[in-house]
C-alpha positions as CSV (number, residue, x, y, z in Angstrom):
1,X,62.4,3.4,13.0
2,X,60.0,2.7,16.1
3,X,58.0,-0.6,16.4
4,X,54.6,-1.2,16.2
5,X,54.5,-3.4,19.1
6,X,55.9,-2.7,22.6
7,X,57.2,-6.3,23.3
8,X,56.1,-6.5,27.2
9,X,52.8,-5.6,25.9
10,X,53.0,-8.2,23.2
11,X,50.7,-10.4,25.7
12,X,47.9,-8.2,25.7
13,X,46.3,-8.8,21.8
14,X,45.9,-12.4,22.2
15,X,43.5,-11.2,25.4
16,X,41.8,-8.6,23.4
17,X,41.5,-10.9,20.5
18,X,40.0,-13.8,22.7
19,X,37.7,-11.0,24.8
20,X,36.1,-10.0,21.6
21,X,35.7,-13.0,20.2
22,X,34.0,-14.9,23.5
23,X,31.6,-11.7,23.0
24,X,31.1,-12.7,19.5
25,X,30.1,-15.9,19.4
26,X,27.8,-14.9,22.9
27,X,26.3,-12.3,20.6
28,X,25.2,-15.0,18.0
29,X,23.9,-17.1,20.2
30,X,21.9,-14.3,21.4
31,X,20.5,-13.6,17.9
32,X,20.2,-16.9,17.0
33,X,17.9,-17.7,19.5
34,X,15.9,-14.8,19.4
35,X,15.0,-15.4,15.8
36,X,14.5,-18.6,16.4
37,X,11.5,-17.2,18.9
38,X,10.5,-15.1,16.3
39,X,10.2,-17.4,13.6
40,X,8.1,-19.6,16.1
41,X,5.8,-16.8,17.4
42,X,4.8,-16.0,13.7
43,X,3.9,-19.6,13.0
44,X,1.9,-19.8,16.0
45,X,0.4,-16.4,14.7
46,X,-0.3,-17.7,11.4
47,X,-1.8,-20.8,12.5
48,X,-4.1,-19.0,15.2
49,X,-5.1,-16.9,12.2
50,X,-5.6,-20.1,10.2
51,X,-7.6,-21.6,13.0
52,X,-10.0,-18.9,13.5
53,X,-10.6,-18.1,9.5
54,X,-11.5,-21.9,9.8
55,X,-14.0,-21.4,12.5
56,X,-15.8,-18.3,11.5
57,X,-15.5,-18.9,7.6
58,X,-14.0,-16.1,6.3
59,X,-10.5,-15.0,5.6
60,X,-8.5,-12.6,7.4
61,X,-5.3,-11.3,6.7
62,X,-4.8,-8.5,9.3
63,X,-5.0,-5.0,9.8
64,X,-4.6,-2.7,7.7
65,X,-1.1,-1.5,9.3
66,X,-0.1,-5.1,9.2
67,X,-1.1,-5.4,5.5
68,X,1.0,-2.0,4.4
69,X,3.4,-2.4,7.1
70,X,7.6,-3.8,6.4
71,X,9.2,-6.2,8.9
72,X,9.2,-9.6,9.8
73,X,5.9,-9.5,11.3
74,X,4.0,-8.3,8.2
75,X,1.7,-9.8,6.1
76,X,3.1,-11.0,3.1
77,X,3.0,-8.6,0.4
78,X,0.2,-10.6,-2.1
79,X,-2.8,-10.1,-3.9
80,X,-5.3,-11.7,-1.9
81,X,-8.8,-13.6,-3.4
82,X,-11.5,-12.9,-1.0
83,X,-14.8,-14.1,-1.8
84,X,-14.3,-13.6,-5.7
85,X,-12.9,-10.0,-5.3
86,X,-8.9,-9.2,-5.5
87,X,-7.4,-7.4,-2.8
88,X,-4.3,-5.9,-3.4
89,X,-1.9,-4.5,-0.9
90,X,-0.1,-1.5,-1.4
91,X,2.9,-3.0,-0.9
92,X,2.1,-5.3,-3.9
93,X,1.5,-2.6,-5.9
C-alpha cells in the first residue's frame, strides 16, 4: 500500500501549519480591532444623538432607514414613547 506522506516532504506541514496559523491569529487581531472601532463609533454616535435631543428638546431616533434597517449600526428594534404617542418600528413588529 502507498503512504500518505512522502517522507522528504514530511518538513513541509509543520510550515503550512505555522503559515496558516500566523495568518490566523493576524486575522483576529484584525477583527478584533475593528470592532472594537465600531463599537466606539456607535457610542460616540449615540451620545452625539443624546447630546443634541438634550439641546433641542426632543427625541430623535433616526431616519427612517436607520429605524427599519438590520446591522450593527441600526437603531434598536423598540417601541419608542414620544411625547405621549408610541412609535413602533417595523422591525418591532
Amino acid at each position: 500500500m502507498r503512504p500518505f506522506f512522502y517522507r522528504q516532504g514530511l518538513f513541509a506541514y509543520p510550515i503550512y501549519g505555522l503559515v496558516g496559523a500566523s495568518f490566523g491569529y493576524w486575522l483576529q487581531g484584525m477583527e478584533d480591532n475593528q470592532m472594537r472601532y465600531l463599537g466606539e463609533t456607535r457610542d460616540r454616535l449615540i451620545e452625539k444623538r443624546r447630546r443634541r435631543a438634550e439641546r433641542e428638546g426632543g427625541f430623535n431616533n433616526g431616519t427612517t432607514q436607520q429605524k427599519l434597517g438590520e446591522g450593527l449600526f441600526a437603531s434598536p428594534k423598540v417601541v419608542a414613547d414620544v411625547d405621549g404617542t408610541r412609535e413602533i418600528t417595523s422591525a418591532a413588529q
